[in-house]
C-alpha positions as a Python dict, from the first residue, in 0.01 Angstrom:
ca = {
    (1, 'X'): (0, 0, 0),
    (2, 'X'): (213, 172, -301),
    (3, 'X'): (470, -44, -418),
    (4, 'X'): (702, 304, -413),
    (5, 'X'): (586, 367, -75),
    (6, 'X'): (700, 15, 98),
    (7, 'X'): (1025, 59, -70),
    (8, 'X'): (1042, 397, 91),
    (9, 'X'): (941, 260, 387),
    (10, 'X'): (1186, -25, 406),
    (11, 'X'): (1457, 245, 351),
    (12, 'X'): (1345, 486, 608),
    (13, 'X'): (1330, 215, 886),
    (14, 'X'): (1661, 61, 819),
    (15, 'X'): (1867, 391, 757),
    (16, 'X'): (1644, 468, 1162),
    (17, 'X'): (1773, 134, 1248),
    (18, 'X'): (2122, 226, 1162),
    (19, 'X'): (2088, 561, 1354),
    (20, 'X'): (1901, 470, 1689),
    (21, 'X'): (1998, 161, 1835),
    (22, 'X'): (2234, 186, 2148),
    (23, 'X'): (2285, 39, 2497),
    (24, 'X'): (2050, 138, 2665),
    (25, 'X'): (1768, 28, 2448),
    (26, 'X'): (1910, -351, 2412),
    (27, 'X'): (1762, -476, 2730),
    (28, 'X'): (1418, -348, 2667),
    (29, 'X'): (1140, -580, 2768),
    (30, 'X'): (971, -590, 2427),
    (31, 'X'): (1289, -708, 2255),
    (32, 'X'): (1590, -472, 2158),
    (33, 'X'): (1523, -217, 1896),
    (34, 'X'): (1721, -431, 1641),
    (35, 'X'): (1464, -685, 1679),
    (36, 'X'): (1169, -444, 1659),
    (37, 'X'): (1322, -301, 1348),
    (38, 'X'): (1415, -627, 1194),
    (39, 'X'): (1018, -733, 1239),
    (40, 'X'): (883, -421, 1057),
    (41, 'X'): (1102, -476, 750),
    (42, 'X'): (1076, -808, 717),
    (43, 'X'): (685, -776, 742),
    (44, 'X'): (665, -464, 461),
    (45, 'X'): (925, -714, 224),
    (46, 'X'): (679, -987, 264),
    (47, 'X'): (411, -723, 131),
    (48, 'X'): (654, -648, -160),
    (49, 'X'): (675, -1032, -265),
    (50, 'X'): (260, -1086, -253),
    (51, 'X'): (160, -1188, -555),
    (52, 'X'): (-87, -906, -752),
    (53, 'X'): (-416, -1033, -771),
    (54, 'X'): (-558, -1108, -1115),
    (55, 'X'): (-876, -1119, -1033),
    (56, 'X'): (-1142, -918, -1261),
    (57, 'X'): (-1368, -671, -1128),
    (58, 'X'): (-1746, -806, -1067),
    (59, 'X'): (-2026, -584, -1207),
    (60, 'X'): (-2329, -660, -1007),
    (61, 'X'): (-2516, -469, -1244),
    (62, 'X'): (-2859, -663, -1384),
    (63, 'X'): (-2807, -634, -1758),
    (64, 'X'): (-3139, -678, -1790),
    (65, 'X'): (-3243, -392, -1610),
    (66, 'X'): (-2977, -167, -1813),
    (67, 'X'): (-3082, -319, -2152),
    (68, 'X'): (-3463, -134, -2065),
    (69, 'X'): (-3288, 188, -2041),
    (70, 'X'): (-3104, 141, -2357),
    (71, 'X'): (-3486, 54, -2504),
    (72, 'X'): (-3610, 382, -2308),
    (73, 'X'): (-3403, 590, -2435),
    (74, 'X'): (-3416, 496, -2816),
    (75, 'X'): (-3778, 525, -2738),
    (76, 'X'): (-3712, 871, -2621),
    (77, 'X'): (-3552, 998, -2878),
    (78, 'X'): (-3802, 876, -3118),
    (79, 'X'): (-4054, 1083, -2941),
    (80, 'X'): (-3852, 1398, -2933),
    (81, 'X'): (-3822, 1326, -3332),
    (82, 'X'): (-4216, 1319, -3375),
    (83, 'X'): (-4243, 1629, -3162),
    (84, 'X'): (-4433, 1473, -2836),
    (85, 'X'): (-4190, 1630, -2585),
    (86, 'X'): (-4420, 1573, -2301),
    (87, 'X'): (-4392, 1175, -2368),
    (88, 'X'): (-4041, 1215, -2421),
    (89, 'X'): (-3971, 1385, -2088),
    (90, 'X'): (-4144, 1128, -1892),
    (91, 'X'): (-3968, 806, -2078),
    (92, 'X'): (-3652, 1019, -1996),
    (93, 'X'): (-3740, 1025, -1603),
    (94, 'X'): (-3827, 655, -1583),
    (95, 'X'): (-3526, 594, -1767),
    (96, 'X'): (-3319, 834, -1505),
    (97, 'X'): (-3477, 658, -1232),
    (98, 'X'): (-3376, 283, -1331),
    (99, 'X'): (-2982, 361, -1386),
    (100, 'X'): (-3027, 535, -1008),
    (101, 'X'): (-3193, 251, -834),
    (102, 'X'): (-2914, -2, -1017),
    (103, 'X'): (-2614, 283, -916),
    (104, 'X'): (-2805, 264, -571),
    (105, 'X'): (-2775, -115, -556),
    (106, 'X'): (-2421, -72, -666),
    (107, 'X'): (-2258, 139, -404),
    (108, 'X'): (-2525, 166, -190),
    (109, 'X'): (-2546, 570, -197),
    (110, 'X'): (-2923, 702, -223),
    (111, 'X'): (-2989, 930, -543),
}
């Protein structure tokens, strides 16, 4: 969650706190409202005081695999330069289709 939002939270549930507890809810079988309350905020302050995790992101991308599409399409544009458009179309598609299959593998949405 939103650091903003927890503090929000927090504030929301004690001013609610302040407001509905009375008599007749004290004896309740699940613990008085206080106690209900109390359990809430305490649990969204220990989410404040997590530490952030510092991890890096993972690629899973094959560098290999994206290093042949960086070849493709130099070789592409070579072929546009010398005119053979047909050539240069098809490099193009086999190019398209590597960077799908690896985006595929990625987040696992067909292209």
């Amino acid at each position: 969650m939103d650091v903003i939002y927890i503090e929000q939270m927090i504030a929301t549930l004690e001013t609610k706190r302040d407001e509905h507890c009375c008599e007749k809810h004290l004896n309740n079988k699940g613990g008085s409202c206080l106690q209900r309350f109390s359990r809430m905020i305490d649990g969204l302050k220990e989410k404040l005081s997590l530490p952030k995790s510092t991890a890096t992101p993972v690629v899973t991308a094959r560098g290999d695999e994206l290093k042949k599409v960086e070849k493709l399409a130099a070789k592409a544009e070579l072929l546009e330069q010398e005119n053979d458009l047909r050539a240069a179309k098809q490099v193009k598609k086999k190019a398209r289709k590597i960077v799908a299959s690896e985006l595929n593998e990625m987040d696992g949405f067909p292209r």
